[in-house]
C-alpha positions in Angstrom: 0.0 0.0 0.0 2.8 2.5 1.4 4.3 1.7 -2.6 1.4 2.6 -4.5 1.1 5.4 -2.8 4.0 6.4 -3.1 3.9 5.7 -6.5 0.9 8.2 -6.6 2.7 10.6 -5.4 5.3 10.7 -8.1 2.7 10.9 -10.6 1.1 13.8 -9.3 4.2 15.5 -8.6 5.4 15.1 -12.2 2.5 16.8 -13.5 2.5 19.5 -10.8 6.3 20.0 -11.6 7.2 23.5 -12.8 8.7 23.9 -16.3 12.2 23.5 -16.5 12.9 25.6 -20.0 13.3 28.7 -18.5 16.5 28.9 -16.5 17.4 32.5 -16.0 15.3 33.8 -12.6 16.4 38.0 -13.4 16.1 39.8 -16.7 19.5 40.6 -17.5 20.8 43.6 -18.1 19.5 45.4 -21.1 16.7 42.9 -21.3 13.1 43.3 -20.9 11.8 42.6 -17.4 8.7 40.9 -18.0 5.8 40.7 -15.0 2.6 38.7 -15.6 0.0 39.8 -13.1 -2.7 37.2 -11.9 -6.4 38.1 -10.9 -7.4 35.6 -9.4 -11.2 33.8 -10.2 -13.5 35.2 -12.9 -16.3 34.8 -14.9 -18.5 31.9 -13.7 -16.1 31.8 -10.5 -16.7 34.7 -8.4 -14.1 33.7 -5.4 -15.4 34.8 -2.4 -18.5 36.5 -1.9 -19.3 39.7 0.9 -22.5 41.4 1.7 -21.8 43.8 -0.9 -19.4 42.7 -3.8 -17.8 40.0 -5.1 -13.9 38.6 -4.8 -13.0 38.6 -8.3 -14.2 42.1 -9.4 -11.7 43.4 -6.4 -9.1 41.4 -7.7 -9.3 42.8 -11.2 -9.5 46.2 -10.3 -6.2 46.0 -8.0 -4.5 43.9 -10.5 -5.3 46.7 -13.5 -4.4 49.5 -11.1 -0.9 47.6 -10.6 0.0 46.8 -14.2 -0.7 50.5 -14.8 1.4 52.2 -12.7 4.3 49.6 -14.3 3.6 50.5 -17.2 3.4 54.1 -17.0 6.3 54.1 -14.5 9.5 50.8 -15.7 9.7 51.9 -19.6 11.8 48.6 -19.2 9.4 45.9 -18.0 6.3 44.2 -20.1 3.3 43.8 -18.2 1.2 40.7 -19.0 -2.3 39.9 -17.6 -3.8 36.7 -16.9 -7.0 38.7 -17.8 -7.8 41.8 -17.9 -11.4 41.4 -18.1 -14.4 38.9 -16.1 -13.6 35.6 -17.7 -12.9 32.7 -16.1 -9.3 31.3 -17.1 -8.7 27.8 -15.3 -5.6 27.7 -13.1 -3.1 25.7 -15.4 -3.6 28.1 -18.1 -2.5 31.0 -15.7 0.6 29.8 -15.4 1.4 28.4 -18.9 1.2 32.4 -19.6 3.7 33.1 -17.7 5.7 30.3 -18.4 5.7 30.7 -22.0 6.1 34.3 -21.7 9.5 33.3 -20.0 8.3 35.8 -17.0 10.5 37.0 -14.6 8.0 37.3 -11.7 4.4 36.1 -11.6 1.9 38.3 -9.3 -1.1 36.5 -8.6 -4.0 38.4 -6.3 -6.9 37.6 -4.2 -9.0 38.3 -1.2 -9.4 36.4 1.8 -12.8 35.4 3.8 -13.9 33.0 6.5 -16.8 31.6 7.3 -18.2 34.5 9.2 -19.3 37.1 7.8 -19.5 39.5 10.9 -15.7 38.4 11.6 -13.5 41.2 12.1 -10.7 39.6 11.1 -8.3 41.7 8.6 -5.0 42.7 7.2 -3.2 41.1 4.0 -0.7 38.3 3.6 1.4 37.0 1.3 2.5 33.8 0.3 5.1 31.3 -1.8 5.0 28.2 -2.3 5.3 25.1 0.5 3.9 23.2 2.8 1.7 24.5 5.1 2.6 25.4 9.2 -0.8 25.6 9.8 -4.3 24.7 9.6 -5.2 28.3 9.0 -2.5 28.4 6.0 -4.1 25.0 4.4 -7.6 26.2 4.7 -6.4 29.4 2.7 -5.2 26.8 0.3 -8.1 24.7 -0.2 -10.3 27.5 -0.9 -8.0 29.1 -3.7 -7.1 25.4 -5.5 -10.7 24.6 -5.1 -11.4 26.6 -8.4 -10.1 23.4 -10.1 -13.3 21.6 -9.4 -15.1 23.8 -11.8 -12.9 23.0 -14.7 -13.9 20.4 -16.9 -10.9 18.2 -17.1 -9.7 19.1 -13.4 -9.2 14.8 -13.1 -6.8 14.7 -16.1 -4.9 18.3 -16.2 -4.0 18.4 -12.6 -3.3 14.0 -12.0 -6.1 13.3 -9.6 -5.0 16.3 -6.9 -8.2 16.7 -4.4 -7.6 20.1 -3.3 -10.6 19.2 -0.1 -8.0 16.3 0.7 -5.2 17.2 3.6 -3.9 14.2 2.1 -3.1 15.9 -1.6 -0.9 18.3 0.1 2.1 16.0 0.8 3.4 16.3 -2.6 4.5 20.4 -1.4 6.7 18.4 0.9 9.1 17.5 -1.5 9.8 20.4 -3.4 12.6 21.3 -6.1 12.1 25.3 -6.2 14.8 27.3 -7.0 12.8 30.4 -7.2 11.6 30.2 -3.4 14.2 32.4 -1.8 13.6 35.2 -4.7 10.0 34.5 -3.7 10.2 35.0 0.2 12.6 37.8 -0.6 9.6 39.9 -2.8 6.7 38.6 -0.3 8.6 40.3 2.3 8.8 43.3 0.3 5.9 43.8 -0.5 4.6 43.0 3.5 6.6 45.9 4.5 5.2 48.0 2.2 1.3 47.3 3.7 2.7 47.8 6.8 3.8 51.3 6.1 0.7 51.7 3.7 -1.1 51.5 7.0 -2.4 47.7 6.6 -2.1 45.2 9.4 0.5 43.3 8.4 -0.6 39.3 8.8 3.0 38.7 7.6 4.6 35.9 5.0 3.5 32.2 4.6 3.8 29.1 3.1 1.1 27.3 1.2 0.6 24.6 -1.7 -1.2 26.8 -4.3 -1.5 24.9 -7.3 -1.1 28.0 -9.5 2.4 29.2 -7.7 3.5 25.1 -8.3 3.1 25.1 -12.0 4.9 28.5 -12.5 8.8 28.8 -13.0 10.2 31.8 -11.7 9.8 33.6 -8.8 6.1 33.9 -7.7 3.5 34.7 -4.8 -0.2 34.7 -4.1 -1.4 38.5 -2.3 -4.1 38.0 0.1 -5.2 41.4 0.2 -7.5 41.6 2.8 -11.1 40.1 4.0 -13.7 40.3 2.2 -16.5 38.8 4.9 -15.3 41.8 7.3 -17.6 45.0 6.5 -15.4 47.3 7.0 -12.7 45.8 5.3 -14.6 44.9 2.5 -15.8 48.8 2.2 -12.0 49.3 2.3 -11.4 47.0 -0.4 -14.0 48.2 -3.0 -13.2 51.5 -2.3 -11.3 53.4 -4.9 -9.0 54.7 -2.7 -8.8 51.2 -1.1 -7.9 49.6 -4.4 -5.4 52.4 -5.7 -3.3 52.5 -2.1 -3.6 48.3 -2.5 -1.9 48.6 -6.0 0.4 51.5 -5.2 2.0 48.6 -2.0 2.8 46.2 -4.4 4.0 48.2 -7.0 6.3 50.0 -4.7 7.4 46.6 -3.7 7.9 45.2 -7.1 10.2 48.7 -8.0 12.5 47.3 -5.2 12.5 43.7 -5.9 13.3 44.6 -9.6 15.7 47.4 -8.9 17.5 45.0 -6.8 17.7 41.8 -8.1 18.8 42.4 -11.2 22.5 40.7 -11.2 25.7 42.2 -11.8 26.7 42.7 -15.6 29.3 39.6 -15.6 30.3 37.3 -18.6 28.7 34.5 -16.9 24.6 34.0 -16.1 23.8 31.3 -14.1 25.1 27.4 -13.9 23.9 26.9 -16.7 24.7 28.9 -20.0 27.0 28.5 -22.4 29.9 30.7 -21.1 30.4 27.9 -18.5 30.3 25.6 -20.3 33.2 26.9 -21.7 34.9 27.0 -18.7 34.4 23.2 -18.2 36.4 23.0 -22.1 39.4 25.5 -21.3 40.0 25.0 -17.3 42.2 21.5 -16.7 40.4 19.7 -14.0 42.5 19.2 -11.9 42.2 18.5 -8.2 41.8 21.0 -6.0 44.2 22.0 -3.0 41.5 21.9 -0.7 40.0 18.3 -0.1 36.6 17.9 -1.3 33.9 18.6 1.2 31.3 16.1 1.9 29.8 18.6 4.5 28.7 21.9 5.7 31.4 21.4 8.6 34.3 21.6 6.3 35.0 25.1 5.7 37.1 25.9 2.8 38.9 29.7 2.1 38.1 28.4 -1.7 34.2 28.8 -3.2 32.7 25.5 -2.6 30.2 24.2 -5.3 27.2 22.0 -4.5 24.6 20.7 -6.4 20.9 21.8 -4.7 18.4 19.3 -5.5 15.3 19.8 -3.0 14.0 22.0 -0.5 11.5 20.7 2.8 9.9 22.1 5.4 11.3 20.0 7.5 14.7 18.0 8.4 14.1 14.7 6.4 15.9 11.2 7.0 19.0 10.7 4.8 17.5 7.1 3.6 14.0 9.4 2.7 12.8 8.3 -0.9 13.2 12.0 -2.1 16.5 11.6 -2.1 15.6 9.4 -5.1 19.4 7.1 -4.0 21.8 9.8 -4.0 23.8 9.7 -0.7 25.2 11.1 1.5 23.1 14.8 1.2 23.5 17.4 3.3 21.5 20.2 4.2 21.3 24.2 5.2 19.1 26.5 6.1 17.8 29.3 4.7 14.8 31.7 5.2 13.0 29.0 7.5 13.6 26.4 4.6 15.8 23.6 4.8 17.5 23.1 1.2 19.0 19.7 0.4 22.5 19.7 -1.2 24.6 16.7 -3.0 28.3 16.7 -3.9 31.0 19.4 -3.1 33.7 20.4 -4.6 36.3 23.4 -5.4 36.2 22.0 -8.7 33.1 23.7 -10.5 34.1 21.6 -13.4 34.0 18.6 -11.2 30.4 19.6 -9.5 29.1 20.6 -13.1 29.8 17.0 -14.8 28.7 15.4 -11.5 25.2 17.1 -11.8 24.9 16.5 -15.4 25.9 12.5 -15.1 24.2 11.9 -11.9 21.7 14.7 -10.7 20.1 16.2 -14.1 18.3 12.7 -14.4 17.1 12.4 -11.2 16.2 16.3 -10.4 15.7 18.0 -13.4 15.1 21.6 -11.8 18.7 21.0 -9.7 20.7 23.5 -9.9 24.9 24.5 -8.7 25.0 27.3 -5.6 28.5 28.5 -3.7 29.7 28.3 -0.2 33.3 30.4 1.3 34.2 30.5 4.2 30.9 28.3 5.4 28.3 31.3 4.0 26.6 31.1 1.0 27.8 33.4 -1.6 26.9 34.4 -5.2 27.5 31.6 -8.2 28.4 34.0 -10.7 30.9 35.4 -8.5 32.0 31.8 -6.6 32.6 31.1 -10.3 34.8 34.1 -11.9 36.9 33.4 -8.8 37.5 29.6 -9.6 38.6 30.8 -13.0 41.0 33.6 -11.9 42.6 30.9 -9.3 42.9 28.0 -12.2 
């Protein structure tokens, strides 16, 4: 039984697997930095319902408001809607927009209720992708995936996934993200700037939203705000409501974009062709420093590892997720614990490691850089292990 299901779990996680095509998480410099902005529900799928209006119609409205001010404000980024008008586009397809846009940040928006509708509960929230904390956090998440149900294929497109089932939301266990800290990092963001927009700040969260899963690049779901409160749903169909909504995120996306784009280096990411030219032209030859198994070894040289997963929790070393590669280590990073195999001075070493033993395994894996015990920046990890060949 525990291998059937786990078999079912594989299946559904293949599907629910984020494109791999696009690799580069930043516009580079001189590039087009494209945004696709997600209102969520539509049409026959009015979200959640208040005494006076409707969830998707406040969604639209902020989402419009946003793209505006980027547009008339970043003459270098391309705004992109999911819709701009009350249709009802299923959940998949959101995301296959941004994916084949090749976005480099996907802005979906919604409104929060419960089941009262004299509650007085309010404030926004943002989340990213993962496994919920807590009950509250999967509730939220049932309620948004629960859109699926009104699609006609919902079996087939999203692999039997039950998003009423506490049981479906195992497969956000296991996840291969290597968007989520660029995530966290923007939900943050744009958290502050409610809090100084004078919101209550309900803070950052982790939830499995199938639209966030299917997207790959940096990505987050804004709650922004309660509809079944009165006065905060007078707040949020206000005009004034709506515009000082917008102008919070789009304050927050000026800063995330401003300062994540990366440094104007001859070398993109782990996996362009420039370094693959450094795998041609540097002799591989063994390093000084002995190859580290571990986080404990500290080396004065970059050390390259090969990130393959990322929990919410510590998980076994014999774990099936692991899919057989041993031994794996671990660090920790924004309240995530991201799983690591191989390490190495070598980058030409790590790279051919990951291409003969990982890309098959893990195909959204992915080379980061350790000094000194700290995490550092690829790009530059790299340009150093050339300069000390």
């Amino acid at each position: 039984m525990q291998t059937i299901r786990f078999y079912i779990l594989s299946v559904m996680l293949s599907v629910l697997m984020p494109f791999s095509g696009y690799q580069e998480t930043h516009a580079a410099p001189g590039k087009t930095f494209t945004v696709v902005i997600d209102a969520g529900h539509g049409g026959h799928d009015p979200g959640a319902i208040g005494k006076r209006g409707k969830e998707k119609n406040i969604n639209l409205k902020v989402a419009m408001k946003l793209g505006k001010l980027i547009e008339n404000n970043c003459a270098d980024t391309k705004v992109i809607y999911t819709r701009n008008r009350d249709v009802f586009v299923p959940l998949h397809r959101r995301a296959e927009i941004a994916n084949n846009a090749k976005a480099d940040l996907f802005i979906s928006i919604h409104t929060n209720s419960i089941a009262s509708r004299s509650s007085q509960v309010s404030g926004a929230e943002t989340y990213t992708l993962g496994l919920h904390r807590t009950e509250e956090n999967l509730e939220v998440a049932k309620k948004e995936n629960s859109v699926i149900l009104i699609e006609d294929d919902y079996k087939q497109q999203y692999a039997g996934f039950n998003p009423g089932s506490s049981e479906s939301y195992i497969i956000f266990e296991f996840m291969q993200d290597k968007n989520m800290s660029q995530s966290v990092d923007f939900a943050k963001m744009i958290q502050r700037q409610f809090k100084q927009g004078k919101r209550i700040d309900k803070g950052v969260h982790q939830a499995g939203f199938l639209v966030l899963r299917a997207t790959s690049m940096p990505s987050v779901l804004v709650e922004l705000g309660y509809i079944t409160n009165p006065n905060e749903e007078s707040y949020l169909l206000s005009e004034n409501g709506s515009t000082n909504l917008a102008q919070c995120i789009y304050r927050a996306f000026r800063n995330y974009k401003d300062g994540h784009r990366p440094d104007n280096t001859d070398i993109k990411n782990a996996e362009t062709p420039v370094q693959n030219d450094i795998e041609e032209t540097v002799a591989a030859i063994e390093p000084e420093t002995t190859k580290t198994a571990n986080n404990s070894t500290v080396s004065e040289k970059p050390v390259f590892k090969i990130q393959i997963l990322t929990s919410g929790k510590v998980l076994s070393a014999k774990n099936r997720a692991f899919k057989g590669l041993s031994p794996v280590s671990y660090y920790k990073e924004n309240g995530l614990i991201k799983y690591t195999y191989g390490a190495d001075t070598n980058y030409n070493s790590i790279l051919k490691l990951k291409r003969n033993k990982v890309d098959s395994k893990f195909k959204d894996a992915f080379i980061i850089a350790f000094k000194n015990g700290k995490k550092i920046n690829v790009n530059q990890a790299i340009k150093e292990f050339k300069k000390n060949k």
